[in-house]
N, C-alpha and C positions, 0 to 999 in steps of 0.2 A: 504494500500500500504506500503511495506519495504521499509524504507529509505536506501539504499545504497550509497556508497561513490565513486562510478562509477556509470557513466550515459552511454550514447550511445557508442560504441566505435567508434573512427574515422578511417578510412583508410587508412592509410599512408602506406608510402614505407617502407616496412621493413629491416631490419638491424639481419641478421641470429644469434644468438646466442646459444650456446649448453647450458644447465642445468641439474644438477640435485636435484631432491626432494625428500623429505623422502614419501613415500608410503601415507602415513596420511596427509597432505598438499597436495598431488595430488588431494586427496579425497575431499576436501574441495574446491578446484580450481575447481572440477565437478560441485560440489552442490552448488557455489557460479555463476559459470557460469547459470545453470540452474533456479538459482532465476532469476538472470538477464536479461535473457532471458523475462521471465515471465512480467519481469518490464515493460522492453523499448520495448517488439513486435520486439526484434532484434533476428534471428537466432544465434547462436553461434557454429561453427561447431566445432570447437578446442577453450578448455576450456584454454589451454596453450597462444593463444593470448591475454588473460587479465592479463599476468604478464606485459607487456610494461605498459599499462594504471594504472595498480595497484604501480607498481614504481613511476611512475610520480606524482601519486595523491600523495604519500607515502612523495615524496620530497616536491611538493608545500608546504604542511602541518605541517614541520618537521621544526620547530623556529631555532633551534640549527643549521639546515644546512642553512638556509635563512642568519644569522647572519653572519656563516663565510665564505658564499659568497660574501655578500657586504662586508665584513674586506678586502676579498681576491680583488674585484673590483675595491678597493677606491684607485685611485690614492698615490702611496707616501707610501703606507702600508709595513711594513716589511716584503714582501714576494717577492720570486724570480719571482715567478708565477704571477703576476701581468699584468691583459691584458694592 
């Protein structure tokens, strides 16, 4: 079994966005849907719905953006943006 860094996709309400991709990452966004497929027994009709899921894993994962979210969170932080 391939270890992938995407599991099932979930359902959610979508949020329309336009992109584009270079020709060669399209290709890959095919051939990476269709392992996936193979993985989870999940249909995948549009290879294009595994960019949401692919961003998200991309941020959970990502130290440097984790860090200066919580800077940005912490109460008192030198930022305007402070919830």
């Amino acid at each position: 079994m391939t270890k992938l860094k995407l599991g099932r996709i979930p359902d959610e309400k979508p949020v329309k966005v336009t992109i584009e991709l270079p020709a060669g990452l399209h290709g890959d966004l095919v051939a990476y849907a269709e392992v996936l497929a193979r993985e989870t027994s999940q249909e995948i009709k549009d290879p294009l719905k595994l960019i949401g899921p692919m961003l998200a894993r991309f941020m959970q994962t990502d130290r440097g953006f984790a860090r200066a979210r919580k800077i940005r969170r912490t109460p008192g932080a030198n930022s305007p943006d402070v919830d």
